[in-house]
C-alpha positions in Angstrom: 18.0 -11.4 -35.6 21.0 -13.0 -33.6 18.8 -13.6 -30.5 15.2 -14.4 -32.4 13.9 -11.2 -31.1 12.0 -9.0 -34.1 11.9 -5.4 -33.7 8.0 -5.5 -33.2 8.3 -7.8 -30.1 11.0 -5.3 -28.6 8.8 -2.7 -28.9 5.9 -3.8 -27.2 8.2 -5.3 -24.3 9.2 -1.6 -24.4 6.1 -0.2 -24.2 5.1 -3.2 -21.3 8.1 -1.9 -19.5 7.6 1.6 -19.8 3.6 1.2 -18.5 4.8 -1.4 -15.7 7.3 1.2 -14.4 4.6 4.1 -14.8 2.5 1.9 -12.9 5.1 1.8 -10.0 6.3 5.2 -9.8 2.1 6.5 -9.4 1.8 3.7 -6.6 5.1 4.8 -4.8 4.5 8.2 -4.5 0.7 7.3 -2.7 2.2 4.9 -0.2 5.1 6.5 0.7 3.5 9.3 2.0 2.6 8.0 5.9 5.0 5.1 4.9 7.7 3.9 7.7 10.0 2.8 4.9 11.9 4.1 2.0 11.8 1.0 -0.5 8.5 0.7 -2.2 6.6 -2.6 -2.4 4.2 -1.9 -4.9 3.6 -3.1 -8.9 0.1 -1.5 -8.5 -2.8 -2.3 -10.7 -5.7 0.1 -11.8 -8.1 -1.6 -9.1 -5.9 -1.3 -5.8 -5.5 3.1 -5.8 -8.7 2.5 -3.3 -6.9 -0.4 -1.4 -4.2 2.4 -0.8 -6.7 5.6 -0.2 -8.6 3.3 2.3 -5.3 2.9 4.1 -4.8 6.8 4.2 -7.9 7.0 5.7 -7.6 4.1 8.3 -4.2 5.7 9.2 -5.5 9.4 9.7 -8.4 8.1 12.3 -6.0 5.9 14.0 -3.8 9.0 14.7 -7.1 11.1 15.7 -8.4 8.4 18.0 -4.9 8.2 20.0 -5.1 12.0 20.3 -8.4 11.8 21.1 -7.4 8.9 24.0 -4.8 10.4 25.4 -7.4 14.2 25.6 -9.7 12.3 27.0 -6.6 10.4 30.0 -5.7 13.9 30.5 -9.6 14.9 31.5 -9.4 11.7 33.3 -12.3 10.1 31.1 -11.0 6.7 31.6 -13.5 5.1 29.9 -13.9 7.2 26.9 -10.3 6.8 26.5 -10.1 2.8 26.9 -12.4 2.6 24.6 -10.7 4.7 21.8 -7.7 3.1 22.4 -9.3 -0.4 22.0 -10.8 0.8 18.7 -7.4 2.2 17.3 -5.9 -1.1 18.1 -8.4 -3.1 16.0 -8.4 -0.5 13.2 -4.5 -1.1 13.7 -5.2 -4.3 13.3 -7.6 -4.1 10.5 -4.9 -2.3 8.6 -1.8 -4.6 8.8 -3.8 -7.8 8.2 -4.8 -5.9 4.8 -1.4 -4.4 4.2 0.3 -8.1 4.3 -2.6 -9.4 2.3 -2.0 -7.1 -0.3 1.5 -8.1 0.1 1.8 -12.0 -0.6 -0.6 -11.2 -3.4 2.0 -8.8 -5.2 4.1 -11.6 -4.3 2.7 -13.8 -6.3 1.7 -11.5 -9.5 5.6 -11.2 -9.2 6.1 -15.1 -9.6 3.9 -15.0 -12.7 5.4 -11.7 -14.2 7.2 -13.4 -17.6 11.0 -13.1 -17.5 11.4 -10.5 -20.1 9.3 -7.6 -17.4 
């Protein structure tokens, strides 16, 4: 070969490509579904679907806890309402600490992805 490249090593880079972009498509169309952006940031592996399923869920009750607040201003149950919006800021909170942790450590699965991916 003119590059030192046999035809069984292209094929299993094929097959490693093929399963890497797989990978990314199944991961893109989970987290873009409450996502704010377009781009996706994923290069998902088998053990983070929950990572991205718990998010779902953390989303979802942080919408129903500001609905819930702002029923409960609109009784005039201040209380009731402080309290659920404190809780939807720490589950707010909860959630975007995760998100960028799950972030730098793509990051750095991208710094040791070989050169041929």
């Amino acid at each position: 070969m003119a590059r030192g490249i046999d035809a069984e090593q292209q094929h299993t880079m094929a097959e490693q490509v093929k399963e890497y972009q797989a990978r990314s498509r199944h991961a893109w169309a989970a987290a873009s579904f409450f996502s704010s952006t377009s781009t996706s940031t994923s290069t998902s592996t088998a053990g983070s679907s929950w990572v991205e399923v718990l998010l779902m869920i953390w989303k979802l009750a942080l919408y129903a806890l500001l609905v819930f607040a702002c029923i409960a201003f609109y009784f005039k149950f201040i209380g009731i309402a402080l309290s659920f919006t404190c809780i939807s800021a720490l589950l707010y909170l909860c959630m975007r600490l995760t998100k960028e942790e799950r972030k730098h450590k793509k990051s750095k699965q991208r710094m040791l992805l070989s050169l041929s991916m």
